[in-house]
Each structure stands twice: as C-alpha cells, then as structure tokens.
DOPABA-738473 format. One record per atom (N, C-alpha, C, CB): x, z negated, y negated. Coordinates in steps of 0.2 Angstrom, whole numbers. Each point is the difference from the previous one (the first is absolute). Glycine has a CB too. Layout:
<sites>
east;up;north
X;Z;Y
...
</sites>
This chain:
<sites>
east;up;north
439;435;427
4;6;-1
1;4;7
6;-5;-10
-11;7;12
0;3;8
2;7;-1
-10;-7;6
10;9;-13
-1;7;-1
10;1;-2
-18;2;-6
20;-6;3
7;-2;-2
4;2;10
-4;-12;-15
1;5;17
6;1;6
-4;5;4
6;-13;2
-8;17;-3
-1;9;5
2;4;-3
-8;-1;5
10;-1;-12
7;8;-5
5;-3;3
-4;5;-15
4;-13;15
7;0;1
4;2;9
-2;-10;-12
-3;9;14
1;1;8
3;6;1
-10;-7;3
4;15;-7
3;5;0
7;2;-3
-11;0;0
12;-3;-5
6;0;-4
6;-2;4
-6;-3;-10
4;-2;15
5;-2;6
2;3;4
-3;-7;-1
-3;11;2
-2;4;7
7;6;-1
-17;-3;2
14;6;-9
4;6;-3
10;-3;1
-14;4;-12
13;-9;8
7;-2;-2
5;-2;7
-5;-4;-14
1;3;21
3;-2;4
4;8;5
-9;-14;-1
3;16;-1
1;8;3
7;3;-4
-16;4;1
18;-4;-9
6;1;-2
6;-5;1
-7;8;-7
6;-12;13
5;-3;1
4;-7;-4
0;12;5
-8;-16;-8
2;-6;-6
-3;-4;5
0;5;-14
1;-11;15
1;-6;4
-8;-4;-5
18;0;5
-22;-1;-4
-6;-1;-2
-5;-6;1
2;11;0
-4;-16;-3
-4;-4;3
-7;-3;-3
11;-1;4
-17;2;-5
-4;-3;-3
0;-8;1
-5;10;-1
2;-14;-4
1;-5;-1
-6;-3;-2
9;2;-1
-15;-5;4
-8;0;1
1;-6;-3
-5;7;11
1;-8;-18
-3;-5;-5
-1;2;-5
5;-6;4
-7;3;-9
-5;2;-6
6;-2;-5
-16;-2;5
19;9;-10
-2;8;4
4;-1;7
1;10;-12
0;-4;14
1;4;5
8;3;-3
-14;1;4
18;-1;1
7;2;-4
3;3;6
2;-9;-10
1;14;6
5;7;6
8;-3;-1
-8;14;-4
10;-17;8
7;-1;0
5;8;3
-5;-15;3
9;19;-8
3;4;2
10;0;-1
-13;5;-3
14;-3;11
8;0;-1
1;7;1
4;-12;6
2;13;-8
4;6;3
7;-4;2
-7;12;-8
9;-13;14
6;-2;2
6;3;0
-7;-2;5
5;6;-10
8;3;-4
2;6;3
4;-11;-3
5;11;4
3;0;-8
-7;1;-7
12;8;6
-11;-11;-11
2;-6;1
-6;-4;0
10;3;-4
-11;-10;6
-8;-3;3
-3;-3;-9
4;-6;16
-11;9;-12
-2;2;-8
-8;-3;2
9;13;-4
-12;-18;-1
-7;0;4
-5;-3;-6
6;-4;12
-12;4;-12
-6;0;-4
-4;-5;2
1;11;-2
-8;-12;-1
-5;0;0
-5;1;-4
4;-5;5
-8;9;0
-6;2;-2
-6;-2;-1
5;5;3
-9;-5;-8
-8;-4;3
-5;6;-5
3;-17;2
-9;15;-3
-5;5;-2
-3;-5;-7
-4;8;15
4;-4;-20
-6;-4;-4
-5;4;-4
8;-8;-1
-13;7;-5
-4;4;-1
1;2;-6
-6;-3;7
5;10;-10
2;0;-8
-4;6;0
14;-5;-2
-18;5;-5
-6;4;-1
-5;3;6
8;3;-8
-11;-9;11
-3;1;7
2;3;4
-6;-2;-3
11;6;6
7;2;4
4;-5;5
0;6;-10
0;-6;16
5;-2;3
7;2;0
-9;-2;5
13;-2;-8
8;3;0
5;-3;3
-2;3;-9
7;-2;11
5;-2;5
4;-3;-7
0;9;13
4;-15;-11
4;-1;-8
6;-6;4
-12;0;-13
17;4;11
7;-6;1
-1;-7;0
7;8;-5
-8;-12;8
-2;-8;-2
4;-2;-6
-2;-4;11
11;4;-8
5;-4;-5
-2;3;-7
11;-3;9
-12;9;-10
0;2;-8
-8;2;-2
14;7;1
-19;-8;3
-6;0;-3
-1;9;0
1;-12;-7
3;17;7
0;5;-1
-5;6;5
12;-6;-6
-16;9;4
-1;6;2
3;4;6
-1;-1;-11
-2;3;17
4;4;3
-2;5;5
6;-8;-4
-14;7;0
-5;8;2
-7;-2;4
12;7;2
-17;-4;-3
-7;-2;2
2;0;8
-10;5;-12
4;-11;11
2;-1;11
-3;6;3
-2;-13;2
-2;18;-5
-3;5;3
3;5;0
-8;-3;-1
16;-1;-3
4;10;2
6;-4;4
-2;12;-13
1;-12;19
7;-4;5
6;5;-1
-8;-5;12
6;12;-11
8;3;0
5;1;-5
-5;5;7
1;-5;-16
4;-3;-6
3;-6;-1
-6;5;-3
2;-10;7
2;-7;1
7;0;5
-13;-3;-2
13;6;9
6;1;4
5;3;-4
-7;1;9
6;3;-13
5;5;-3
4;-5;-5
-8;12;1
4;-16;-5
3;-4;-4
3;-6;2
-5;6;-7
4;-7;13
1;-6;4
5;2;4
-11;-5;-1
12;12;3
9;1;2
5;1;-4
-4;5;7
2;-4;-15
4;4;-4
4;-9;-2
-8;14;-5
3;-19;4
1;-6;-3
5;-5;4
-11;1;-6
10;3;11
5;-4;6
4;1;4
-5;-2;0
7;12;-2
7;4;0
0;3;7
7;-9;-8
-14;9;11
0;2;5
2;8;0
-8;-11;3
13;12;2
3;9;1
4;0;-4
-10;7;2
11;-13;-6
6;4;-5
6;-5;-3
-9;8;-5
15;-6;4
8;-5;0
-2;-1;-7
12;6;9
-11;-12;-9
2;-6;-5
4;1;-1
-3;-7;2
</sites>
C-alpha cells in the first residue's frame, strides 16, 4: 500500500500546517494518527482503503468515508470540522 502511505503523508503534511499534532504510523495498512490538543483534545485515525477502484481516506474506528485521497483539501476540511478545530465547544 505505497500508494495509501503517500495520500496519507500528504494529508499529514496539509493537517500539520493547520496546526493538528499528526503522526503516521508505518504498517500494513498504514494509519494517520490525528490530535488537536484542544480546548477541547480531540483525536482520530485515519487510514486509506479502496472502494469502486478509488483510493479513499476512511475513519478506522467507524469504517466510515471521509473523502477520496486525491482530494487532500475536502479531506482537511472535514478533518477540522470533526475535531472542532477554530471553533468553541
């Protein structure tokens, strides 16, 4: 999955730049560990799987969807929203 940990790297690269504490996690798969250090701490993981021949980014714990790996800045956008980043709780 070489093609998996280089969306996810990007994804990292993007999400460290808006100030979320980030770490990949190299094994098969390949997994995005994401914090936001709060107020209030809030954190994820990410990994990549394939669905209709498509690379997609998908929440691990819920299996869920959370945007093709080829579009990083939908993926950042919903990866701040899910984690409250910029905004009071």
């Amino acid at each position: 999955m070489a093609e998996a940990r280089e969306r996810l790297e990007k994804l990292a690269a993007a999400l460290t730049e808006m100030g979320l504490r980030v770490r990949l996690v190299v094994g098969e798969p390949p997994l995005l560990h994401v914090v936001n250090i709060g107020p209030p701490p809030l954190q994820e993981q990410i990994g990549c799987c394939v669905n209709d021949g498509e690379l997609w980014f998908q929440w691990t714990a819920l299996q869920v969807f959370l945007g093709r790996a080829g579009d990083v800045p939908s993926a950042v956008e919903r990866v701040l929203y899910v984690l409250h980043v910029g905004s009071e709780v």
